[in-house]
N, C-alpha and C positions, 0 to 999 in steps of 0.2 A: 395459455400463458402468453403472458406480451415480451418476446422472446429480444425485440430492439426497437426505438424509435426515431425518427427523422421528421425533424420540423425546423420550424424558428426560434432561439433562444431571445424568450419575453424576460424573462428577470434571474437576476441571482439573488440567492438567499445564505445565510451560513450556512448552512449543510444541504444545499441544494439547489434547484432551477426551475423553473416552470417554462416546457415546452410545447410550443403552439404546434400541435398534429391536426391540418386541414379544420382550424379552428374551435379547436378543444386544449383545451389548458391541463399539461399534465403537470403536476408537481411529483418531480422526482428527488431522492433522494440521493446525496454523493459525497464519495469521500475528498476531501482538501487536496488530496493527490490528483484527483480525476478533475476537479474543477480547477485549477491551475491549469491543465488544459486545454480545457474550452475557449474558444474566441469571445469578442463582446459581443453583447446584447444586440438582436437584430440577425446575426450570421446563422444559415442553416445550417443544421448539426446533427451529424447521428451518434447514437449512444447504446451498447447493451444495458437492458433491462433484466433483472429477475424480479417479479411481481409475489409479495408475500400476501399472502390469504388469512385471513383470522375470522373469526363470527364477529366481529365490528370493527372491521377497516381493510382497505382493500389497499396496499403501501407498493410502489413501486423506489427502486434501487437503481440509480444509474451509473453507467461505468465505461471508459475512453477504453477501455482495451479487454478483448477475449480473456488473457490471462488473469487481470482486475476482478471480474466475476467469477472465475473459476476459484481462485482463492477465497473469494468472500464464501460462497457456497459452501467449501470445505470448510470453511471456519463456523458457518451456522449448524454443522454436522456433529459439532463438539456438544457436549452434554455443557448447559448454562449459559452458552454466548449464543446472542440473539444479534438481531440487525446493528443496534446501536453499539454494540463493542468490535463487532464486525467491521463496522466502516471507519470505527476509532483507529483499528490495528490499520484499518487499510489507509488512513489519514497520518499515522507516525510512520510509517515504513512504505517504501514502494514494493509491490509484490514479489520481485528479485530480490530485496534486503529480509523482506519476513520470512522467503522460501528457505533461504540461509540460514537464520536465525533459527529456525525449527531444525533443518537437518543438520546444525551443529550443536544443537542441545543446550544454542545462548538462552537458559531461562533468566539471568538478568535484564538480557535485552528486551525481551517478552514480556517480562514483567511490567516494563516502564511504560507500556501502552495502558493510558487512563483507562481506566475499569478493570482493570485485572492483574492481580496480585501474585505472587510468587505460586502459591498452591493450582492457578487456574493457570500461567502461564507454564507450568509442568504437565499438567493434563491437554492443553496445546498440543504442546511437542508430543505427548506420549500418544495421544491418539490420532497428528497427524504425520505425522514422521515419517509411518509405513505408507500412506497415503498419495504422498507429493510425489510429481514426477521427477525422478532424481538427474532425468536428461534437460530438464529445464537450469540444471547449476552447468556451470563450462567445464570442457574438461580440467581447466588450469586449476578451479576450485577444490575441486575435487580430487587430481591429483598434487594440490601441495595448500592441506589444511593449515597448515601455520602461517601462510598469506593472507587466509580468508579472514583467521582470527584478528590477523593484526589491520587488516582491511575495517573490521568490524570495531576494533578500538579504537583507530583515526575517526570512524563513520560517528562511536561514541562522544569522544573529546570534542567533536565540529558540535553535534547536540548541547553539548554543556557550554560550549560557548554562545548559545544563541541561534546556532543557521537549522533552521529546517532540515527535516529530513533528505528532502528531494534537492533541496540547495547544496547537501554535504556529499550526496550520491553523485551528482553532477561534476560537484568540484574534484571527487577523488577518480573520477572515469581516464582512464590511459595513464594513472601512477605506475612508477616503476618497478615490475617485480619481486625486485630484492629487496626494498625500498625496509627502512624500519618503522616506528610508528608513528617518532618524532620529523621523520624527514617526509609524512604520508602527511603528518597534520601541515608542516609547515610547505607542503605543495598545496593539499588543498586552499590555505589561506591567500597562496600568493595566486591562483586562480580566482579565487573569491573575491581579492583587491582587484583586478585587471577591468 
């Protein structure tokens, strides 16, 4: 298995890169979260790799961070989701918002990841639930659920307004605890203008 790689990023593609390894050209595959990362073209760059295998094609996966592929992996373990809704989930949500999302039982949130529908974002949660490492959520998440929820309605409304997932995560990082939902959106907005 091609467990990581390190080269020179030769080109970007929508849903991926082609990295020059001692003069071999990988095309790898990535989610919009993970290539929003990347520096420009020319910069060498390391990336985990998981390498999928089939009787006609040999597809590599690439990914900015440990935790990025280990999510993906649990999500290819699910009965019906393959690479490509794999790295959809992982291009709507950054791994901390999807880990969420699963062990608070958000299946509308889950839902709204193109390719899968209410019924497969219940089988999600239901078969990854027991799974996720529950010390990857903070203590604060976890002890005060009605934060997280209302975290994840601010995280919702920035979505319907337009900003990215990773743009809305950003904007709401150091909001105020007590904070409500309307005064969570109207922080992240006023980060979002600055």
């Amino acid at each position: 298995m091609i467990a990581s790689l390190k080269g020179t990023l030769v080109a970007r593609e929508a849903d991926g890169i082609v990295l020059d390894v001692g003069g071999v050209g990988f095309s790898v595959g990535m989610s919009t979260q993970s290539l929003s990362r990347l520096p420009s073209v020319g910069v060498t760059v390391q990336i985990h790799t998981y390498l999928q295998v089939r009787e006609d094609a040999l597809t590599l996966f690439g990914f900015t961070s440990v935790k990025e592929k280990a999510l993906f992996e649990k999500l290819l373990s699910v009965s019906g989701i393959g690479p490509k809704v794999a790295l959809s989930a992982l291009s709507s949500f950054t791994p901390d918002a999807l880990t969420s999302a699963i062990m608070t039982n958000d299946v509308t949130g889950v839902s709204r990841i193109p390719g899968i529908g209410k019924k497969t974002a219940q089988r999600i949660i239901l078969e990854l639930q027991g799974s996720l490492d529950v010390a990857e959520q903070t203590s604060d998440q976890m002890a005060v659920p009605s934060d997280t929820q209302l975290h994840h309605r601010a995280l919702d409304d920035l979505l319907a307004l337009g900003f990215s997932s990773t743009e809305a995560e950003l904007a709401l990082k150091g909001a105020p605890k007590d904070a409500t939902e309307a005064s969570l959106v109207q922080y992240a907005l006023k980060r979002l203008g600055e």
